[in-house]
C-alpha positions in Angstrom: -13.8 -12.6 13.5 -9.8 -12.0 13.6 -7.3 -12.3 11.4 -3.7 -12.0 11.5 -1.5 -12.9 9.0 2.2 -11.4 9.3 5.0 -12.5 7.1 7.6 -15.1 7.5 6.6 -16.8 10.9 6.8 -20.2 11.0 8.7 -22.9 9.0 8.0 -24.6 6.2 7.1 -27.6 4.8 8.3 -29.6 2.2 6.5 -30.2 -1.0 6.5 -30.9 -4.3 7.2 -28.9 -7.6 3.7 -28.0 -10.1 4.2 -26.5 -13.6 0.9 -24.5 -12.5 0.1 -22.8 -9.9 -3.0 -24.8 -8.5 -4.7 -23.6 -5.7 -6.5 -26.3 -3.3 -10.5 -25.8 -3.1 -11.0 -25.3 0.6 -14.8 -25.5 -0.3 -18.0 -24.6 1.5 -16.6 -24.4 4.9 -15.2 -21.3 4.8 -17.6 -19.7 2.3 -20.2 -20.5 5.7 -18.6 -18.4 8.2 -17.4 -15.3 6.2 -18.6 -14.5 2.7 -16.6 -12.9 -0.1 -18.8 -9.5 0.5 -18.4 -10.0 4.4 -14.7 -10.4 4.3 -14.6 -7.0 1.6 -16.4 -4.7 4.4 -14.4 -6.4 6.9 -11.1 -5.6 4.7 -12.5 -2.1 4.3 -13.2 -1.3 8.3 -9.8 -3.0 8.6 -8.0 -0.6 6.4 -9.6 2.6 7.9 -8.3 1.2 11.4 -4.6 0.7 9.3 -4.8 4.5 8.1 -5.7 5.4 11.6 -3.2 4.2 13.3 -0.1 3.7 11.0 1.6 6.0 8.4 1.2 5.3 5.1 3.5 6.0 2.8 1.2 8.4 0.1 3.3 9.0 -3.1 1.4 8.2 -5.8 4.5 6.2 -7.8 5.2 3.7 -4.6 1.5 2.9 -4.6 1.3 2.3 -8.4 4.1 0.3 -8.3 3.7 -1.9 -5.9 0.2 -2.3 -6.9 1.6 -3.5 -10.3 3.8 -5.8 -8.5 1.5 -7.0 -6.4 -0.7 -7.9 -9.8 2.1 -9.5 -11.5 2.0 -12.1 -9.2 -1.8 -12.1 -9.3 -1.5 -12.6 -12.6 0.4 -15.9 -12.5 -2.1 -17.7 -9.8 -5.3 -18.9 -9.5 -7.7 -16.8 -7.5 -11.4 -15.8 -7.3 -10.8 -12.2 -8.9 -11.2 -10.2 -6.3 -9.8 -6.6 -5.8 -6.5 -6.4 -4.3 -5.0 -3.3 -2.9 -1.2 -3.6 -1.7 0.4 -0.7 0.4 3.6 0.4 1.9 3.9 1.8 5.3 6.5 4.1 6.2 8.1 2.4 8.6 11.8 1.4 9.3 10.4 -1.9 11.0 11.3 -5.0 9.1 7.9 -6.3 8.7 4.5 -7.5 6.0 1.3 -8.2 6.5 -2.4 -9.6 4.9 -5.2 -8.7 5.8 -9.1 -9.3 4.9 -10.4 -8.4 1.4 -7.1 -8.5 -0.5 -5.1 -5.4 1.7 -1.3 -6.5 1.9 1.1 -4.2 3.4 4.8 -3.8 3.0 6.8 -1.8 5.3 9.3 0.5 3.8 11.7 -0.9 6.0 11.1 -4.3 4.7 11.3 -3.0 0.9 14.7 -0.8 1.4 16.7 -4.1 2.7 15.9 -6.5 0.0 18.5 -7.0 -2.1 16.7 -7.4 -5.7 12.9 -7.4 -6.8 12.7 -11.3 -6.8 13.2 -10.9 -2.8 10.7 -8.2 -2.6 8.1 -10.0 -4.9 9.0 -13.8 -2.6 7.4 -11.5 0.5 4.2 -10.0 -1.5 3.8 -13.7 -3.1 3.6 -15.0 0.4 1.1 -12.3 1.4 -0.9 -13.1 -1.5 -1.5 -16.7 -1.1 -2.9 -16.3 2.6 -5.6 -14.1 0.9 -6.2 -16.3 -1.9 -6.3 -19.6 0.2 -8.8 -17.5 2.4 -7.2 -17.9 5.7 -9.2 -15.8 7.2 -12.6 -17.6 6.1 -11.1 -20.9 7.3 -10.2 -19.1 10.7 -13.6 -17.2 11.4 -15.4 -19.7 13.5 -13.5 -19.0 16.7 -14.8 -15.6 16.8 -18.3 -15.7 14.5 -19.9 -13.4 16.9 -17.6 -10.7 16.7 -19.2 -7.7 15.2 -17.2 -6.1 12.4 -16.1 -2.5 13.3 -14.9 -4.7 16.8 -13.2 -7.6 14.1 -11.2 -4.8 11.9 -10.2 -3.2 15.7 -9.1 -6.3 17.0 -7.0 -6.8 13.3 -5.6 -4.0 13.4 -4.4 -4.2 17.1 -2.3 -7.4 15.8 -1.0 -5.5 13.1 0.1 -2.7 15.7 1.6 -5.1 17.8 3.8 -6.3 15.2 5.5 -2.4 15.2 5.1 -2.5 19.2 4.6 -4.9 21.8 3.3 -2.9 24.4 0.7 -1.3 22.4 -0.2 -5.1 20.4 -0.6 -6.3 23.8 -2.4 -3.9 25.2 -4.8 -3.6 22.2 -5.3 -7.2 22.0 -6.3 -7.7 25.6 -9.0 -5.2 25.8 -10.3 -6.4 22.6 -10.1 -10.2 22.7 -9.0 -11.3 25.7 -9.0 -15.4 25.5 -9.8 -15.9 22.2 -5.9 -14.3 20.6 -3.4 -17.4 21.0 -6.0 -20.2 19.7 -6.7 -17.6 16.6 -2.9 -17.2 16.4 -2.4 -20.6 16.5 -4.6 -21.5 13.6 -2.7 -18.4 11.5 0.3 -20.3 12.0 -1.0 -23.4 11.0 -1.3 -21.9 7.4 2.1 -20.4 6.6 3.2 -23.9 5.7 0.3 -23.4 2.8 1.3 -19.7 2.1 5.5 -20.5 2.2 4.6 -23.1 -0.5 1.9 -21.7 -2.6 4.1 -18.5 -2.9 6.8 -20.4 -4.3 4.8 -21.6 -7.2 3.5 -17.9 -7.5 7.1 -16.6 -7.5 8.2 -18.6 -10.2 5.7 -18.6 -12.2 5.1 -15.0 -12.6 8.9 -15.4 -13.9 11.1 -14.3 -10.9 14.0 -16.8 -9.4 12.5 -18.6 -6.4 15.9 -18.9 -5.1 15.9 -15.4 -4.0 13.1 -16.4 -1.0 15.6 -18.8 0.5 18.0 -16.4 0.4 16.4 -13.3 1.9 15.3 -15.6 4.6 18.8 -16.4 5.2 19.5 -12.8 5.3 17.1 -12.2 7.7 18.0 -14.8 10.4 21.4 -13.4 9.9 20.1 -9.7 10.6 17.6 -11.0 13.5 20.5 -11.8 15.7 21.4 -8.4 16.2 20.8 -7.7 19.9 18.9 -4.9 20.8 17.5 -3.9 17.5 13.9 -2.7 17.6 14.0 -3.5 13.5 13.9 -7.2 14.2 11.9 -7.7 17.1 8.9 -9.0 15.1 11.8 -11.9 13.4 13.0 -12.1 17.4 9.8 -12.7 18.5 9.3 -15.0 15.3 12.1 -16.3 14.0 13.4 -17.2 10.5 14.5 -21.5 11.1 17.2 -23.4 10.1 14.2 -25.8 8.8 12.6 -23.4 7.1 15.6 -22.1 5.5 16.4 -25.8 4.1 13.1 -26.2 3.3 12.4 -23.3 1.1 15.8 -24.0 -0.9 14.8 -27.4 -1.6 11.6 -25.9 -2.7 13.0 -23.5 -5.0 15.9 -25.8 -6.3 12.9 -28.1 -7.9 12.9 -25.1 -10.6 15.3 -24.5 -13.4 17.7 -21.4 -12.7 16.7 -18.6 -14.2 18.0 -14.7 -14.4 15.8 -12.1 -13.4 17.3 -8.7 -13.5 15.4 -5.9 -11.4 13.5 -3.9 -13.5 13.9 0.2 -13.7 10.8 0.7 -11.7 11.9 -1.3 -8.8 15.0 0.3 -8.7 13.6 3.8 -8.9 11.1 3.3 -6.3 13.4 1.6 -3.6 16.0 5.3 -4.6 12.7 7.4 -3.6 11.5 5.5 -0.4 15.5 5.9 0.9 15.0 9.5 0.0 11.9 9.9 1.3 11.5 7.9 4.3 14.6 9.5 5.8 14.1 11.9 8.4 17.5 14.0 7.3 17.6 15.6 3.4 20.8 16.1 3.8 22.0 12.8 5.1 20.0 10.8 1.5 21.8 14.0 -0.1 25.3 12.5 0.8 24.2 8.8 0.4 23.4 8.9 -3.4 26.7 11.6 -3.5 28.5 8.7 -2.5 27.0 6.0 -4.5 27.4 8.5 -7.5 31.1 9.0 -6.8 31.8 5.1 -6.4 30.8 4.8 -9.4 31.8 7.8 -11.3 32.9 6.2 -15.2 29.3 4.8 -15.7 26.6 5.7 -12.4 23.0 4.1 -12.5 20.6 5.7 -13.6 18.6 5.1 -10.1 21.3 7.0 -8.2 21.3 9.6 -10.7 17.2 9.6 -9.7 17.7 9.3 -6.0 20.2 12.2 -6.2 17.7 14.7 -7.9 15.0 13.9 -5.7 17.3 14.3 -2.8 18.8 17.9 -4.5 14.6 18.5 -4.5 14.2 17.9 -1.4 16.9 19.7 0.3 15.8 22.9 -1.9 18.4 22.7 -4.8 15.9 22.5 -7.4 17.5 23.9 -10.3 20.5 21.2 -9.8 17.9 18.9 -9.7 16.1 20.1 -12.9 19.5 19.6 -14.4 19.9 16.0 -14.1 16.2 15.6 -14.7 16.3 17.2 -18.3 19.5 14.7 -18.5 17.4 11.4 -17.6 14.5 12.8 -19.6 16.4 13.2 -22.7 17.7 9.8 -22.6 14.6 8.4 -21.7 11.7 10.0 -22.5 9.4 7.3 -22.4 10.0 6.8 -19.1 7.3 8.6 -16.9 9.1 8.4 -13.5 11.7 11.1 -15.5 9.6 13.0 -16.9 7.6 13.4 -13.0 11.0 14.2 -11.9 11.7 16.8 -14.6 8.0 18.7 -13.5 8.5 18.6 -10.0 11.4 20.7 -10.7 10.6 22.8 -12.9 7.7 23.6 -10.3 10.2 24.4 -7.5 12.3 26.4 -9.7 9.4 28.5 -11.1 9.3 27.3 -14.2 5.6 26.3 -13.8 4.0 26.5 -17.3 6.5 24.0 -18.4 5.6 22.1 -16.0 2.0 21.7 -16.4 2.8 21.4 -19.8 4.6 18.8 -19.4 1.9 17.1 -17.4 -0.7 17.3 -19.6 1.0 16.0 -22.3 2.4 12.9 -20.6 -1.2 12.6 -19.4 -2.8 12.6 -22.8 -0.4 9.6 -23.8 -1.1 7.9 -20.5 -5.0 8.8 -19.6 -6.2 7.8 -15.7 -2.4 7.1 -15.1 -2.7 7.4 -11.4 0.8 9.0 -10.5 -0.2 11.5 -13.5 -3.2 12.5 -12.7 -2.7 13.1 -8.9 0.5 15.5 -9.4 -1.1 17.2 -12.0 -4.0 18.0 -10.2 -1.8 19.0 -6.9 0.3 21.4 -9.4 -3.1 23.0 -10.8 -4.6 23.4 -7.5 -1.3 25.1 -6.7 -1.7 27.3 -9.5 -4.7 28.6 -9.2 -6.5 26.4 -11.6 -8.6 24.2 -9.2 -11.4 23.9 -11.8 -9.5 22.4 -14.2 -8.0 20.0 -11.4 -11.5 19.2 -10.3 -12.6 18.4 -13.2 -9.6 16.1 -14.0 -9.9 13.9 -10.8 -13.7 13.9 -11.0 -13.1 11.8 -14.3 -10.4 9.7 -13.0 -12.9 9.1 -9.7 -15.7 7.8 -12.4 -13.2 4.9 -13.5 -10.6 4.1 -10.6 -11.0 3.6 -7.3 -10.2 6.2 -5.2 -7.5 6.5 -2.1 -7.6 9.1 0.5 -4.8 11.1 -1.7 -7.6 11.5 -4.4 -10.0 12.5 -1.9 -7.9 15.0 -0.4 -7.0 17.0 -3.4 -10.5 16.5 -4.8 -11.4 18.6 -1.6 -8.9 21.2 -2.1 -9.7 21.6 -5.6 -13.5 21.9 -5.6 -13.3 24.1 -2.7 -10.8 26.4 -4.3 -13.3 26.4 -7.5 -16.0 28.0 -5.5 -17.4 24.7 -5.1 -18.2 23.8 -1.4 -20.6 21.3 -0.6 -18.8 19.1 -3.4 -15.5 19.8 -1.5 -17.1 18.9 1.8 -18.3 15.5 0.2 -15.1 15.0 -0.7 -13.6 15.7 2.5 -16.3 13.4 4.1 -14.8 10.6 1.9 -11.5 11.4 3.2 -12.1 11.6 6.5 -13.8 8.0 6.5 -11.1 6.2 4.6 -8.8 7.7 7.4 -10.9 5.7 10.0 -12.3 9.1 11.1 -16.4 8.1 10.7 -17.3 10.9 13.1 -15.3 13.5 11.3 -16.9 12.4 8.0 -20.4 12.8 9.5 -19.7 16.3 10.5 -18.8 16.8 6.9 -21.4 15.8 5.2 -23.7 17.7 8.2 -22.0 20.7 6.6 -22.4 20.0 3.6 -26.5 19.5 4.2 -26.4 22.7 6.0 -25.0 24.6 2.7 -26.8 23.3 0.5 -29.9 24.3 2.4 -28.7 27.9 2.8 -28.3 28.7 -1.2 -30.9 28.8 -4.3 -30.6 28.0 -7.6 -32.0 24.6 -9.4 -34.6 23.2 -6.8 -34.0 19.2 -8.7 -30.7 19.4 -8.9 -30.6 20.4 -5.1 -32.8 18.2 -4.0 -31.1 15.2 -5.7 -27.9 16.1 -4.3 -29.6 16.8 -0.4 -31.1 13.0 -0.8 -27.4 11.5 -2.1 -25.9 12.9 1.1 -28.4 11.8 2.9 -27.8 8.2 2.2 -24.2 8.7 2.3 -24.8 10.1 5.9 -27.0 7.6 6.9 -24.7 4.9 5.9 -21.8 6.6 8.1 -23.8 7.0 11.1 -24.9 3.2 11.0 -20.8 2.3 10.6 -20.4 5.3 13.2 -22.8 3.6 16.1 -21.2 0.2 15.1 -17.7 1.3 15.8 -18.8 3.3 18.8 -20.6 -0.1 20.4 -17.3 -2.2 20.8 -15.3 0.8 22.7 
């Protein structure tokens, strides 16, 4: 089993305009080679070989929002309800991808060049429809006797060679050797699907389908730049003329409508320019700038992108400044009143800050931005209980990302609890695509718990759940080991 779906390859096709958007029934035939449960563990091995090998971009308010994006458009097709989980990569590469079990990446490269949130929400809505028109289901008889740890390799390879040829290549011909350009082949076959499925998606979920014709436009423009390692996926792939045409004629079939970028978008593209760049002190300058060109009335994103980038080039109490500003003319906006904590934390004014965090928490329980940097501001002030006890609750209800797992560790080892923090640290470790790591965790973790006393049931009910958990590791452990 392979998959590889990686945005805006092919062209289009032409096709009619729906009020709704109906997706075909591609019925038992794919159901037969890959199951809905299949293709989730497959998506799950294939996102532990993504976190392995690519950089993930871990802030807690990019994943929210683009995770809310990413359901907005759920919201306004027709799918099976399955989980989705989208994702940004920190990477400067111009670039998207789908993979099994609902995973869609975006690049941060991708994200800081679109020019409004209808472009950026054309790309995900693309992404979306090759999951929901299960591509991969419809492409898994080529390679049925793939194992699955060898499948979510062999995925993630492609993904790779997206960022890199030589590595892609490399990757894919030690793992697949024939088998690659048939399976690419069929991919292709289904953009035409995707391109116009995505359409209906965009509009409906109320954003301007024009704005997919013209970031493709944009990007065929961009792709001509010789020598630019950005756009040598689009080189390699490249935006048409036809497809072009065809996606305006597409998106003409549609009434024109205005749809102004919300806050959110605009806040989050400010902190991935600040935080993706490898110099403080050159974002420092770039939202100086955008703040001086427009002096008599600045956005309130580069007032944000300027504080974070005061933050992050240690000028915290500047930054607390024009936090307190945005705060007190929005205080129902969360992102502000983050800001406003983080810098009261790096200017020492820390009780404010947690302060401040709890009570934003309490009118917005299992927020997940919330409840992460609060946690990572306890742990830092010596109040891990209280931080473990806080993410334990949040795990009960949410699913959890490596991020949780991480500070979960920190916190419960910091509380004088370690075998819980090794657990936790098992957790991470596998999520990373790090199953032997993990094992050794949860070796520890047996080991400890067999050195103390105390309640005999209550340690023997926690010996025989990391037991399971251990066996279950070892048998994904031999599985990924029997492929190499």
């Amino acid at each position: 089993m392979i998959f590889l779906l990686l945005s805006l390859l092919p062209p289009l096709s032409a096709a009619g305009q729906t009020d709704a958007v109906k997706l075909p029934d591609i019925g038992a035939t794919a159901q037969a080679y890959l199951s809905s449960e299949q293709e989730r563990r497959l998506g799950e091995a294939f996102m532990r070989n993504v976190r392995r090998s690519l950089h993930l971009v871990d802030d807690p308010e990019v994943a929210d929002y683009i995770q809310n994006l990413g359901y907005r458009l759920l919201a306004n097709s027709e799918f099976s309800g399955q989980e989705f989980t989208f994702f940004v990569v920190d990477s400067p590469v111009i670039n998207a991808f789908a993979g099994p079990g609902g995973h869609i990446g975006i690049h941060s490269g991708l994200f800081l060049i679109t020019r409004s949130e209808a472009e950026l929400a054309s790309v995900v809505a693309h992404e979306i429809a090759h999951v929901t028109q299960r591509h991969l289901a419809r492409a898994v008889e080529a390679t049925a006797k793939m194992n699955l740890p060898m499948a979510a390799a062999l995925i993630a390879a492609l993904v790779l060679g997206s960022q890199d040829a030589q590595m892609g290549t490399a990757a894919l011909a030690a793992a697949a050797a024939g088998n690659i350009q048939r399976q690419i082949d069929f991919t292709r076959s289904n953009e035409k699907e995707a391109d116009r499925i995505g359409v209906q998606i965009l509009a409906a979920a109320g954003f301007d389908p024009r704005a997919m014709p013209d970031f493709f436009a944009r990007m065929q423009q961009a792709s001509r730049t010789p020598e630019n390692p950005r756009f040598e996926f689009l080189r390699t792939h490249p935006v048409t003329t036809s497809r072009i045409a065809d996606t305006r004629n597409r998106a003409e079939q549609y009434p024109p409508r205005e749809t102004p970028d919300s806050l959110n978008y605009e806040l989050i593209k400010a902190k991935l320019a600040v935080f993706t760049s490898r110099d403080p002190q050159r974002s420092l300058a770039l939202f100086q700038a955008r703040l001086d060109a427009a002096r008599e009335a600045p956005g309130l994103a580069d007032r944000y992108g300027y504080a974070l980038a005061l933050l992050r080039s240690g000028q915290s109490e500047a930054a607390r400044e024009i936090a307190a500003e945005l705060v007190a003319g929005h205080p129902d906006k969360i992102a502000f009143q983050i800001l406003l904590a983080e810098a009261e934390l790096a200017s020492g004014a820390t009780q404010q800050a947690l302060q401040r965090y709890a009570g934003q928490l309490a009118l917005n329980p299992f927020n997940a931005p919330l409840t992460l940097l609060y946690a990572r501001a306890l742990i830092r002030n010596d109040r891990a209980l209280q931080a473990a006890t806080l993410l334990n609750a949040y795990l009960h209800r949410k699913k959890a990302q490596p991020l949780l797992y991480s500070l979960l560790a920190k916190a419960e080892n910091a509380a004088g609890n370690p075998i819980a923090a090794h657990q936790a640290l098992a957790e991470f470790y596998f999520l990373n695509g790090e199953t032997g790591s993990a094992i050794n965790q949860l070796r520890i973790a047996l080991r400890l718990l067999g050195e103390r006393g105390g309640d005999a049931k209550r340690n023997a009910r926690i010996q025989s759940q990391i037991q399971v958990r251990l066996e279950q590791l070892k048998a994904v452990f031999l599985q990924e080991q029997a492929h190499k």
